[in-house]
N, CA, C and O atoms as a MOPAC input file, in Angstrom:
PM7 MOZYME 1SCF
protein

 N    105.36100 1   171.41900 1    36.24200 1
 C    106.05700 1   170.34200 1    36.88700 1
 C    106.93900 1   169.56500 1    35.92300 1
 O    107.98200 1   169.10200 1    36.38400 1
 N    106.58600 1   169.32000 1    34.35400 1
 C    107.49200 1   168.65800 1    33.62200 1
 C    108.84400 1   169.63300 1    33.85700 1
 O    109.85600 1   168.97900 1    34.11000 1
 N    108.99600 1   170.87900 1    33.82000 1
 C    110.18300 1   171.74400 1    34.17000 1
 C    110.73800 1   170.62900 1    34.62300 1
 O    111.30800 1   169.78500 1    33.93200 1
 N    110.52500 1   170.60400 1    36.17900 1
 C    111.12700 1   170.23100 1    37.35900 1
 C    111.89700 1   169.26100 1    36.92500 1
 O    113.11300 1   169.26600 1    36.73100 1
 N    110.97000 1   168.26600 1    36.75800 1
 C    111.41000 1   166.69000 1    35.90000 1
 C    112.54400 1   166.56700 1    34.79600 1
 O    113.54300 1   165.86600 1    34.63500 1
 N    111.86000 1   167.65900 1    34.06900 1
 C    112.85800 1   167.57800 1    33.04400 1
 C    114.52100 1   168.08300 1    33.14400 1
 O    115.48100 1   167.82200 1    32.41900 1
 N    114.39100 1   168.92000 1    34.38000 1
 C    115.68100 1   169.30800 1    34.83500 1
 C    116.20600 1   168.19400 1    35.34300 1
 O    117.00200 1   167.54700 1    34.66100 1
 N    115.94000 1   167.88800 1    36.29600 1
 C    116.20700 1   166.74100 1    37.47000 1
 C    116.92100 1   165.53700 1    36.76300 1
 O    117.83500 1   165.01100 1    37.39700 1
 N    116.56600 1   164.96300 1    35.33300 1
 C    116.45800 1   164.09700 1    34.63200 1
 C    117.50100 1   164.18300 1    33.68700 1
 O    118.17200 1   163.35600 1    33.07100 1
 N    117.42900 1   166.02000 1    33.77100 1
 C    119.01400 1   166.07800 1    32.67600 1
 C    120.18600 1   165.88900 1    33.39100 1
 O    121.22400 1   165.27100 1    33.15500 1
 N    119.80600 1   166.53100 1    34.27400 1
 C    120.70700 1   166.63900 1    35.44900 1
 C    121.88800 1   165.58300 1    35.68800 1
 O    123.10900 1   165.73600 1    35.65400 1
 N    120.98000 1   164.29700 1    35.97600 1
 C    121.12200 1   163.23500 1    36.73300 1
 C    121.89800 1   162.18400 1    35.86600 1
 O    122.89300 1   161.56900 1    36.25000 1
 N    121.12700 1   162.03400 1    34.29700 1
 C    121.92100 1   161.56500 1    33.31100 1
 C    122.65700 1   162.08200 1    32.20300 1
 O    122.78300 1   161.37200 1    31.20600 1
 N    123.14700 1   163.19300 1    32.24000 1
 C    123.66100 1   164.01100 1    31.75600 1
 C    123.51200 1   163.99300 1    30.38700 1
 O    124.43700 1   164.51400 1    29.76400 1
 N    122.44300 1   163.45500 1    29.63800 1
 C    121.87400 1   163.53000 1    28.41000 1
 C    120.50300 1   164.57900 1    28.38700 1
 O    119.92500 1   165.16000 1    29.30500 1
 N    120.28700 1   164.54800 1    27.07100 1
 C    118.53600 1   165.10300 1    26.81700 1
 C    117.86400 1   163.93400 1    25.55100 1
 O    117.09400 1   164.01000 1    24.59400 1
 N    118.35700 1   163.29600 1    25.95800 1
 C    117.66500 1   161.55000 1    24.55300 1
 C    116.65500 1   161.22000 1    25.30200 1
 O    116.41000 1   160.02200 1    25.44600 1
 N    115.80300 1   162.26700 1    25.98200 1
 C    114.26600 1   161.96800 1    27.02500 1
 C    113.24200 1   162.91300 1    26.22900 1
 O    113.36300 1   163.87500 1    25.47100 1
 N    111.99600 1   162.05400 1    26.85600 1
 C    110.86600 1   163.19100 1    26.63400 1
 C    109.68800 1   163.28500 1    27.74500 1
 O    109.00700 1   162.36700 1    28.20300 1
 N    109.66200 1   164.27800 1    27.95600 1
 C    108.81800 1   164.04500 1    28.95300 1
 C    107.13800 1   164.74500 1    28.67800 1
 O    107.08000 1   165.89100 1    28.23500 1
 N    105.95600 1   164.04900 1    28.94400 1
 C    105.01700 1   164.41800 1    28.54300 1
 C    104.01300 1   164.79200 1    30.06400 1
 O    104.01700 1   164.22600 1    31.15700 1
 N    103.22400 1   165.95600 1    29.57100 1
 C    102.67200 1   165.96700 1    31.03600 1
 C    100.75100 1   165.64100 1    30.47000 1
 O    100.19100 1   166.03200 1    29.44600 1
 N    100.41100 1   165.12600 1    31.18000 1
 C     98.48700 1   165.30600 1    30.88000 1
 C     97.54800 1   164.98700 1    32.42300 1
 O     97.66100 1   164.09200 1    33.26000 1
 N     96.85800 1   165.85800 1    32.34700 1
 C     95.97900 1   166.13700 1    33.21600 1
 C     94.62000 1   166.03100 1    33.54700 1
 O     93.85000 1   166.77500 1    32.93900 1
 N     93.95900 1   164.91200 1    34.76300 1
 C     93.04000 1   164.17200 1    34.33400 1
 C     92.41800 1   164.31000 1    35.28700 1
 O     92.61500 1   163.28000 1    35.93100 1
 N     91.62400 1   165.06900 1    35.94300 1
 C     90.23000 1   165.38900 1    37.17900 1
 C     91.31700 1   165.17400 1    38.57900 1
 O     91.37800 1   164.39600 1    39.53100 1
 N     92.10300 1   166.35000 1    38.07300 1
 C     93.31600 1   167.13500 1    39.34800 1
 C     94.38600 1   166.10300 1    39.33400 1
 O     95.25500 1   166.10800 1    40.20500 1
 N     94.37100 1   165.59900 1    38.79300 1
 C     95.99400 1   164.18500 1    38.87600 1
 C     96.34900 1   164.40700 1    37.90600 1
 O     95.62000 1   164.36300 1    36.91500 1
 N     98.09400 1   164.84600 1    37.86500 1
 C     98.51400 1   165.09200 1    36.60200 1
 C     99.93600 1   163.85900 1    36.44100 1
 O    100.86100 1   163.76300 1    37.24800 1
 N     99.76900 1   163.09500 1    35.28300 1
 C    100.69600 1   162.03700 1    34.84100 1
 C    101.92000 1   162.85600 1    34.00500 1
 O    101.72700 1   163.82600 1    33.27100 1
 N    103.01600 1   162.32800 1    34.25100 1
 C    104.37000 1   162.83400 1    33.95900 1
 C    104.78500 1   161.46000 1    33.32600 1
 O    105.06500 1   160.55600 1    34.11300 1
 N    104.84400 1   161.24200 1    32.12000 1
 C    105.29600 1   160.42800 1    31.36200 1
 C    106.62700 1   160.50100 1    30.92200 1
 O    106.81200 1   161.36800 1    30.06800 1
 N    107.69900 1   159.78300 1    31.28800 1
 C    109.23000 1   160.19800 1    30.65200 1
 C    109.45700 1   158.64100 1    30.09000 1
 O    109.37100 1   157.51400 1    30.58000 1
 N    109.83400 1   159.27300 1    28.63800 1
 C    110.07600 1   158.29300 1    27.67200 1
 C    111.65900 1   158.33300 1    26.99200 1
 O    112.22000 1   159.09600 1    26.20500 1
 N    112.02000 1   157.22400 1    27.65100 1
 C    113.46700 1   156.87400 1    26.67000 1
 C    113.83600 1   155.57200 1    26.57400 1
 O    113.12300 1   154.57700 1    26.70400 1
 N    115.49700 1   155.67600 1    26.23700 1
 C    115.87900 1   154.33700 1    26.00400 1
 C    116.21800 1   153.71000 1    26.77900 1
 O    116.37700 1   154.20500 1    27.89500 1
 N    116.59100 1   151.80200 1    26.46700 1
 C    116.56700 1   151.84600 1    28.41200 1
 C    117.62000 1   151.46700 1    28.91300 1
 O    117.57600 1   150.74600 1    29.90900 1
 N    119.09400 1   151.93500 1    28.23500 1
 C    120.46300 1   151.97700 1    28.59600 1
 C    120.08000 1   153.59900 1    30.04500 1
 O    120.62700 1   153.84500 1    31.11900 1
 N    118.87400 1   154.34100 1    29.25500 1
 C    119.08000 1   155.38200 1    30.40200 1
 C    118.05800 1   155.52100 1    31.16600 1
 O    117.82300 1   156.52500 1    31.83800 1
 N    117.26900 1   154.34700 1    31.10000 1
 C    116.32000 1   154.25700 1    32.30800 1
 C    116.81300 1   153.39900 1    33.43300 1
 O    116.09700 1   153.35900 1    34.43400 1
 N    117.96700 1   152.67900 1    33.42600 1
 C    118.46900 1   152.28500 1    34.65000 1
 C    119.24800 1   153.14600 1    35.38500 1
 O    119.69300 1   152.83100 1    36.48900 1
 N    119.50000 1   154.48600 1    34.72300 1
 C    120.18500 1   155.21200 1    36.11300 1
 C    118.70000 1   156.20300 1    36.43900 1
 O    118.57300 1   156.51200 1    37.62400 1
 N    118.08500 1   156.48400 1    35.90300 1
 C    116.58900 1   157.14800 1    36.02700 1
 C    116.08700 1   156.44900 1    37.17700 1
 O    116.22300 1   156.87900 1    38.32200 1
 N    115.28400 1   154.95900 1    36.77000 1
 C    114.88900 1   154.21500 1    38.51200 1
 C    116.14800 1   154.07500 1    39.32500 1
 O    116.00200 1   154.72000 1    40.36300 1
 N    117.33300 1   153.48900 1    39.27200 1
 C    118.38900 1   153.69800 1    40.16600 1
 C    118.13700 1   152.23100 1    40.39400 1
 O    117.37100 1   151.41500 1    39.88100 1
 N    119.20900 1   152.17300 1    41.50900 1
 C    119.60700 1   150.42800 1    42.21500 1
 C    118.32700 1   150.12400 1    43.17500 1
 O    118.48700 1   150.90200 1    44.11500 1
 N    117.49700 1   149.60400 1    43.33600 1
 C    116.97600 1   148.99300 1    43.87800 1
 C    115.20700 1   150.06800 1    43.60200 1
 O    114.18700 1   149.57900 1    44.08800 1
 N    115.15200 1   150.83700 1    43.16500 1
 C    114.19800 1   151.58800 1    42.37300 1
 C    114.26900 1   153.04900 1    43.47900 1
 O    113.22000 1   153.65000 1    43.71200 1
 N    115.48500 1   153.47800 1    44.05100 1
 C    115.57600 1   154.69600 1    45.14100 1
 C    115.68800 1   156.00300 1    44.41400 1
 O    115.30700 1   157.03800 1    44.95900 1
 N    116.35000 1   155.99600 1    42.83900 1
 C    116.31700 1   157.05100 1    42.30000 1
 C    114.93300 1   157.75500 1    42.38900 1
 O    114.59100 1   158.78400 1    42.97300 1
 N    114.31400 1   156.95100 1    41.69400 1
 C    113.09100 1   157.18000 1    41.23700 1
 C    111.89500 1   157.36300 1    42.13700 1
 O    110.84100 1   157.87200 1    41.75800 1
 N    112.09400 1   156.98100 1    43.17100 1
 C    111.11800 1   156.99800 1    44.44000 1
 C    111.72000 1   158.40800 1    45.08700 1
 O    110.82300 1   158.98700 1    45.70100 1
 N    113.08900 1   159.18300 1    45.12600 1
 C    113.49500 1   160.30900 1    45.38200 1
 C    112.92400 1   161.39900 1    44.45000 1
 O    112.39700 1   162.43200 1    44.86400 1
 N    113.06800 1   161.09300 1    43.24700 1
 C    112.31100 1   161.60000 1    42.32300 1
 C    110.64600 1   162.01200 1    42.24400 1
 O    110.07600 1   163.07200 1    41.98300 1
 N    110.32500 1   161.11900 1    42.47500 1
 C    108.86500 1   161.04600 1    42.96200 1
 C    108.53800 1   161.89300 1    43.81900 1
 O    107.66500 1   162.65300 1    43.40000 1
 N    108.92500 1   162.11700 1    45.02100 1
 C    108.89600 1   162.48000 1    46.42400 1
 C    109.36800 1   164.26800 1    45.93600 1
 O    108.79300 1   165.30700 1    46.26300 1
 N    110.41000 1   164.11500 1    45.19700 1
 C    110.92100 1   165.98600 1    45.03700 1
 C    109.82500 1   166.50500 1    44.08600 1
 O    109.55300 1   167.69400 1    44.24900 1
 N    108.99500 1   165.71300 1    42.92200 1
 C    108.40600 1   166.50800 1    42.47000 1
 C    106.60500 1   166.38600 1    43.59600 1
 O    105.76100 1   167.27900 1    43.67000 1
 N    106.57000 1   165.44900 1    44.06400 1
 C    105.02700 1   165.77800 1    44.96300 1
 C    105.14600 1   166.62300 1    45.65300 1
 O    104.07700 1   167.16400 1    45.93600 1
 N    106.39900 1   167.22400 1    46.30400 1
 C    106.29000 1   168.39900 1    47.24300 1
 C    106.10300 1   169.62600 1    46.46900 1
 O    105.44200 1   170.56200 1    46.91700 1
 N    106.69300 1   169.65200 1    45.26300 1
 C    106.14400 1   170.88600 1    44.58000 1
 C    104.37100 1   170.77500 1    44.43900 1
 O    103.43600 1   171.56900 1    44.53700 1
 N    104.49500 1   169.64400 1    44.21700 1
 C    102.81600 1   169.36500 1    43.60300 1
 C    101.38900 1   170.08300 1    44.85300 1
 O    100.36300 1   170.74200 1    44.68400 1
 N    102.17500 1   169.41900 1    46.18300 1
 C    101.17800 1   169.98700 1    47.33300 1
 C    101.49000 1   171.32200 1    46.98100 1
 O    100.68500 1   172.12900 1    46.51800 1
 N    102.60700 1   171.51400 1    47.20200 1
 C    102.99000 1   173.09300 1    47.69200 1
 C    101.62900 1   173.87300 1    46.28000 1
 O    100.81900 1   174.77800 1    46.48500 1
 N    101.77600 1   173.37000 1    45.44000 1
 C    100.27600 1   173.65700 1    44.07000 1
 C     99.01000 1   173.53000 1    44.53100 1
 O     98.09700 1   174.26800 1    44.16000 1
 N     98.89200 1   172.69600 1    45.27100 1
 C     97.61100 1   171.96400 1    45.68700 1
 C     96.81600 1   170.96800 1    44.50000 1
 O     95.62400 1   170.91100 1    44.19900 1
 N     98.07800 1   170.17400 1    43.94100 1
 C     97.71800 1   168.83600 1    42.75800 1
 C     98.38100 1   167.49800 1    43.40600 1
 O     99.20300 1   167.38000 1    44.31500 1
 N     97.80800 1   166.66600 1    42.70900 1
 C     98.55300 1   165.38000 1    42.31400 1
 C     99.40500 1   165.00000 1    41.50100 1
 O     99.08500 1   165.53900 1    40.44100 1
 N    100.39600 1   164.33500 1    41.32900 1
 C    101.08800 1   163.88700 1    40.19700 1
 C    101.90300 1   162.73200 1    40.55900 1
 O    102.53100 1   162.46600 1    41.58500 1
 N    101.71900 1   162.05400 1    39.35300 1
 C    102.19400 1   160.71400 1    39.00500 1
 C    103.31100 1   160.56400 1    37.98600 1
 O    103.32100 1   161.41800 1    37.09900 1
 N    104.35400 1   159.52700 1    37.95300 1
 C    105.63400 1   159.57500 1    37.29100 1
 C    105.78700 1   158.28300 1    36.78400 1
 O    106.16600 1   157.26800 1    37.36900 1
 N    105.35800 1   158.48700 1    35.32300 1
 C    105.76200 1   156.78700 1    34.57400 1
 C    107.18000 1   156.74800 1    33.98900 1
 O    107.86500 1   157.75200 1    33.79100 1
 N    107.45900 1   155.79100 1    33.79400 1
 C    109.06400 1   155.61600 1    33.07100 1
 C    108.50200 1   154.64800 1    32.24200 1
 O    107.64300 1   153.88300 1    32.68200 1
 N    108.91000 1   154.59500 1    31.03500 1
 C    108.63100 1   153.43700 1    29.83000 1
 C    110.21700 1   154.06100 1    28.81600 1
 O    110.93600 1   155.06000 1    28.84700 1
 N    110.13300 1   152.57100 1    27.87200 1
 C    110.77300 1   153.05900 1    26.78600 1
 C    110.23100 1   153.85800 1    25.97900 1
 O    109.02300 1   154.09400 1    25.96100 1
 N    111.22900 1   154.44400 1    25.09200 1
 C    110.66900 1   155.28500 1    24.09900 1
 C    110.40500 1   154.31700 1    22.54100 1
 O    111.32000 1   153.62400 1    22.09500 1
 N    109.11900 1   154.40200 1    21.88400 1
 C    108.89600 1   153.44200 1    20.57800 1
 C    109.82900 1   154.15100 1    19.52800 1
 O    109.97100 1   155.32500 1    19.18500 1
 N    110.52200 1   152.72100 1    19.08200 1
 C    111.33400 1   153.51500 1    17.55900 1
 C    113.12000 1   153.23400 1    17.74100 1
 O    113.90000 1   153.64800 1    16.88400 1

């Protein structure tokens, strides 16, 4: 699923100054994407719709798996 993300993400901001981390914790798997935060405002989007679209395209892969997954956005330290 980081694939997915990580495409989606290049995609969208036409950089790769991201990282995305995946970890997996009693069937819920957290998708951590870490950057700066000139490029985390087009990542959540205007009113937080990017990111809730985002959300939504990677859980359908996730059922279609039969998992969970969760999507943090933070800055990146440094």
């Amino acid at each position: 699923m980081s694939e997915l993300l990580t495409y989606i993400i290049k995609n969208l901001t036409g950089t790769d100054e991201f990282s995305v981390t995946e970890e997996s914790l009693e069937g819920t798997t957290t998708l951590q994407i870490k950057t700066d935060p000139s490029i985390i405002r087009h990542i959540i989007g205007k009113e937080g719709r990017t990111i809730k679209n985002i959300r939504r395209i990677v859980a359908i892969k996730a059922a279609l798996e039969g998992k969970t997954v969760n999507i943090e956005v933070s800055e990146a330290e440094g």
